[in-house]
C-alpha positions as CSV (number, residue, x, y, z in Angstrom):
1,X,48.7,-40.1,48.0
2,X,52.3,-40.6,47.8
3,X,54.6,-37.0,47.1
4,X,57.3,-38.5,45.5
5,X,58.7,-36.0,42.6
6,X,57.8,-38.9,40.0
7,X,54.0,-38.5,41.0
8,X,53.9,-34.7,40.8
9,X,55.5,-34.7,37.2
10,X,52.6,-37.2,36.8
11,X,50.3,-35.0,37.7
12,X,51.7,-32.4,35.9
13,X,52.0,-33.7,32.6
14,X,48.4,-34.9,33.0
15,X,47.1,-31.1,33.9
16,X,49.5,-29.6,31.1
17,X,47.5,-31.6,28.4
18,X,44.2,-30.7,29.9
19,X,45.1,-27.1,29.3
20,X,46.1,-28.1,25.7
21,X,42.3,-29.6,25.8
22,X,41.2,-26.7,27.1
23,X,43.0,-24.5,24.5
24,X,41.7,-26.9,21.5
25,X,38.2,-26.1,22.9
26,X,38.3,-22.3,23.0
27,X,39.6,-22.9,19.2
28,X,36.4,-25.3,18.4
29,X,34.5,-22.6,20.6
30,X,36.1,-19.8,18.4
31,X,35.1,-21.1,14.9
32,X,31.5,-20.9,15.8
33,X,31.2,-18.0,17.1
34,X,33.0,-16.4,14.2
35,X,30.4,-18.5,11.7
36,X,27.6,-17.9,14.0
37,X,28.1,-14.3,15.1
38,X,25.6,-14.9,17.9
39,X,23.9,-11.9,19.4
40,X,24.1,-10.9,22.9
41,X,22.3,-13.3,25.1
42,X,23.8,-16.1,22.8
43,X,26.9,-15.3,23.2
44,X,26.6,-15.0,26.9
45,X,25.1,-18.5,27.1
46,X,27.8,-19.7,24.6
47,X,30.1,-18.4,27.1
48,X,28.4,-20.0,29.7
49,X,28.4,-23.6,28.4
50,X,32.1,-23.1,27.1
51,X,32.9,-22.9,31.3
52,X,30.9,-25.3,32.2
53,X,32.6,-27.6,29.4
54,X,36.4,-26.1,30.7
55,X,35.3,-27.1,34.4
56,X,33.8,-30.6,33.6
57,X,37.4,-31.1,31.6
58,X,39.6,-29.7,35.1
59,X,37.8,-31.6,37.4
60,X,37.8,-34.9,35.2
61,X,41.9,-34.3,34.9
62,X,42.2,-33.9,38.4
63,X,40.3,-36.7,39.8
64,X,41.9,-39.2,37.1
65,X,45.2,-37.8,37.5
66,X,46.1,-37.1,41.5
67,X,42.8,-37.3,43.1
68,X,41.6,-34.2,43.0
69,X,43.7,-32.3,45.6
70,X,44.9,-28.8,44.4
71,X,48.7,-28.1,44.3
72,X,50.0,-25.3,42.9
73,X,51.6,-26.6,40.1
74,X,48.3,-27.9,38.8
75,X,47.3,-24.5,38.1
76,X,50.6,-23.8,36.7
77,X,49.9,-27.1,34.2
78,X,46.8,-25.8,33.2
79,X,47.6,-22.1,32.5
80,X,51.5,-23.3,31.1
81,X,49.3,-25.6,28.7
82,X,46.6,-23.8,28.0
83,X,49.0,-20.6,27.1
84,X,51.6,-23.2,25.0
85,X,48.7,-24.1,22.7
86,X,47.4,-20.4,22.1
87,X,50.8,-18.8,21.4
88,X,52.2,-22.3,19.0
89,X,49.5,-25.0,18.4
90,X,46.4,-22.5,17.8
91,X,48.6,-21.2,14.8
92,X,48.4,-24.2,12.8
93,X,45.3,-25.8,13.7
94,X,42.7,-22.6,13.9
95,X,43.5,-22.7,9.9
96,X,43.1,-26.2,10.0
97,X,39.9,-26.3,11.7
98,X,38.5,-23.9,9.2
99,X,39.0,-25.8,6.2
100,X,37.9,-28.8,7.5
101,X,34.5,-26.9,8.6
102,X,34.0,-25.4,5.1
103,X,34.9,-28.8,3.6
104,X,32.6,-30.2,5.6
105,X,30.1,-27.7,4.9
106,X,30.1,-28.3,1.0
107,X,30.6,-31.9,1.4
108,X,26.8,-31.7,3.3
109,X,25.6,-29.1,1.1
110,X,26.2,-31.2,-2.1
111,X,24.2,-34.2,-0.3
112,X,21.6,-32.0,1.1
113,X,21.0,-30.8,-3.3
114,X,21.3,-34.4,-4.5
115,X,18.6,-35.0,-1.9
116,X,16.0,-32.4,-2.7
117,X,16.6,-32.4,-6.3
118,X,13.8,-34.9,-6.9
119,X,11.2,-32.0,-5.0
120,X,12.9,-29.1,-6.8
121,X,12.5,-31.1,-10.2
122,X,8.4,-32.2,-9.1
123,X,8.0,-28.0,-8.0
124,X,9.1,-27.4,-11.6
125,X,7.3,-29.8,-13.1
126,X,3.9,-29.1,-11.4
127,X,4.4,-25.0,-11.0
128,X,2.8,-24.1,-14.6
129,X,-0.3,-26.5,-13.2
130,X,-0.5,-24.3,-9.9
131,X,-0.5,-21.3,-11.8
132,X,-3.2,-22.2,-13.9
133,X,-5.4,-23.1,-11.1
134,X,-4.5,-20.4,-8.9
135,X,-5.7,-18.0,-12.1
136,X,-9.0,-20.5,-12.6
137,X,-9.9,-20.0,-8.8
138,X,-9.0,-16.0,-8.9
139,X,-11.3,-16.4,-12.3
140,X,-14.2,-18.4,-10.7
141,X,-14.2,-15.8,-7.7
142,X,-14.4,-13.2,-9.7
143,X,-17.2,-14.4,-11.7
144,X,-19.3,-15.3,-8.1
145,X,-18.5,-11.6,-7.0
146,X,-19.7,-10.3,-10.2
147,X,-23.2,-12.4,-10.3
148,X,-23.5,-11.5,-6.7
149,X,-23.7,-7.7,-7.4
150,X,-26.0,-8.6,-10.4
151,X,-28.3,-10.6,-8.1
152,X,-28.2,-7.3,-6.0
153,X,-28.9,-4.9,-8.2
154,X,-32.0,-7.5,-9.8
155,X,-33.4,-7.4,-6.6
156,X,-33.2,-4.0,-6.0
157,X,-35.6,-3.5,-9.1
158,X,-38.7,-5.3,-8.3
């Protein structure tokens, strides 16, 4: 591949803005762990995934951008970027990110009540009814019990 200085700026700019990708995935990766709070062999494999996820992004941006050969100033892209968009851009879309997720999350919940409100309204309507033959079955096993010991204690006599 050619060295000219145009080509390594290239290459540069292309690992820079994988390490603001990066950076915008620890802040997705962030959010759920804080809604989550995942317990110890969760968060390990959250961990886990979130590297795999930061090394399938690396290796995409460096075979796309220069081939995939290593240069020093790629890793100084991907830490310069990656750094930029915790210290600056993670200020102003980590609040972002939030609000969107609890919009989100009462946008669905309002759909998800419209949706079972028909089964809340038939439970409702049909709950009195259960009750009544829950209390007739309790009723009829009582009465079997009772006629039971009565048929014992008959027998018992002759």
């Amino acid at each position: 591949m050619e060295n000219s200085i145009k080509v390594q700026l290239y290459v540069f700019l292309s690992v820079f803005y994988g390490g603001l990708i990066i950076g915008f995935i620890y802040d997705i990766y962030r959010i759920f762990r804080y809604y989550l709070k995942p317990k110890k062999i969760a968060t390990v494999l959250g961990d886990f995934i979130f590297w795999i996820v930061v090394v399938i992004v690396t290796f995409y941006m460096l075979i796309k951008s220069n081939f995939g050969e290593i240069r020093g100033y790629v890793f100084v892209g991907i830490l310069l970027g990656v750094y930029l968009y915790l210290k600056i851009l993670s200020n102003f879309v980590y609040p972002l990110l939030i609000k969107i997720l609890k919009a989100l999350y009462v946008f669905f919940n309002k759909i998800f009540y419209v949706l079972l409100y028909p089964f809340s309204l038939i439970k409702k309507l049909l709950m009195p009814q259960i009750k009544k033959v829950k209390k007739a079955n309790s009723f009829s096993k009582e009465t079997v019990k009772n006629m039971n010991r009565y048929i014992n204690i008959i027998s018992k006599k002759k």
